[in-house]
C-alpha positions in Angstrom: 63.0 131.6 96.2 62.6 128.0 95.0 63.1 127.0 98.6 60.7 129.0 100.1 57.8 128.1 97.2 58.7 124.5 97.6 58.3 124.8 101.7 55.1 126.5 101.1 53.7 123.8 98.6 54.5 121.4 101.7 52.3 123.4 103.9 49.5 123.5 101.6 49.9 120.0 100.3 49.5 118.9 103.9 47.8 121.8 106.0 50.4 122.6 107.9 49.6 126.1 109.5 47.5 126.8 106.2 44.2 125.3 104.8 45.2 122.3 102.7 44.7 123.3 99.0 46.6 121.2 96.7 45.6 123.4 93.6 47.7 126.2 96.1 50.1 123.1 96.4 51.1 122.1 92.4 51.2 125.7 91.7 54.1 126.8 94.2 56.0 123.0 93.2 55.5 124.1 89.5 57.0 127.3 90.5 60.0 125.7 92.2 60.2 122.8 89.7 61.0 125.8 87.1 64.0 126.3 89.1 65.5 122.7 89.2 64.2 122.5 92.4 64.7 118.3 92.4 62.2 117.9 95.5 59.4 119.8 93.5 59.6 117.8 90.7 59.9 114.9 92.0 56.3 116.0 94.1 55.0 117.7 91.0 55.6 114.0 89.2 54.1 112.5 92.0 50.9 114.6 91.6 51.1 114.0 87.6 51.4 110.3 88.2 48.6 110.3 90.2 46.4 113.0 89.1 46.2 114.6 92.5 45.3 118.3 92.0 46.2 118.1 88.6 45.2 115.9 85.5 46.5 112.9 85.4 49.6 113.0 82.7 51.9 110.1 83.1 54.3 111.6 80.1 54.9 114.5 82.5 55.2 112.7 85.4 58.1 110.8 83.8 59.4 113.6 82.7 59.7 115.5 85.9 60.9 112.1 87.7 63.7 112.2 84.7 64.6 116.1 85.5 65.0 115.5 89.3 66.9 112.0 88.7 69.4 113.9 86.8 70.0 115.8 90.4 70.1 112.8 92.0 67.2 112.4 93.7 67.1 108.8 94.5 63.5 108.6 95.1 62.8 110.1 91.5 65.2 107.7 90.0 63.3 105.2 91.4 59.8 105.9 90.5 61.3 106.5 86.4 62.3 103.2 86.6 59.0 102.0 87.6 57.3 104.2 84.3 59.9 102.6 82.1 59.4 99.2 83.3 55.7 99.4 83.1 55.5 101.8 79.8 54.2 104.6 82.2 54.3 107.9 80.3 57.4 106.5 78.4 58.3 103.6 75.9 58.8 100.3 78.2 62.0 99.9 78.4 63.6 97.0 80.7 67.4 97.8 80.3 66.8 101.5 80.9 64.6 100.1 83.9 67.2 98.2 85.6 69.5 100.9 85.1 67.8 103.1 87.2 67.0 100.6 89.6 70.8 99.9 89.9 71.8 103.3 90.9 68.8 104.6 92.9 69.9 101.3 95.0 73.9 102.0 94.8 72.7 105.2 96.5 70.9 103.4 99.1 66.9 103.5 98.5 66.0 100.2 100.1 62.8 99.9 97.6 65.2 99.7 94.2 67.9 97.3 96.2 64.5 95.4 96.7 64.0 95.8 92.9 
């Protein structure tokens, strides 16, 4: 089902043949997130990082970036490295930073090989 809940956060995070409701949205991503779905975290991060239908929480947004990195998700990786070179939601760290950075670009995000 986390699939299908993660689709259906899309279509309310954006509108797409529903009314937009991001409330609607970070409940079906929190719902696929429980189920290591990497996408929804990374999107429930997002939201976190942001405070986009949710209150702002950088700890959890790092968090959930860290939960889908360790699937792989490039694009998570990324944006962890950006908390922990900034001291976003976790302890600044620079080492762990480029570490990130260095993988989320060996797998070919042009924004960390620009990093």
């Amino acid at each position: 089902h986390a699939e299908a809940q993660f689709n259906l956060g899309l279509c309310c995070e954006y509108g797409k043949g529903v009314a937009k409701d991001l409330v609607r949205a970070v409940e079906l991503y929190v719902k696929a997130a429980e189920q290591d779905h990497a996408e929804a975290q990374f999107n429930l991060g997002f939201f976190y990082a942001i405070g986009e239908g949710v209150a702002k929480d950088l700890a959890l947004a790092a968090e959930l970036y860290g939960k889908a990195a360790k699937q792989g998700h490039e694009k998570a990786r990324f944006n962890l490295a950006v908390c922990y070179e900034n001291g976003r939601g976790v302890a600044k760290d620079l080492a762990r930073a480029a570490e990130l950075y260095w993988v989320a670009a060996e797998q070919g995000l042009a924004e960390a090989q620009a990093s």
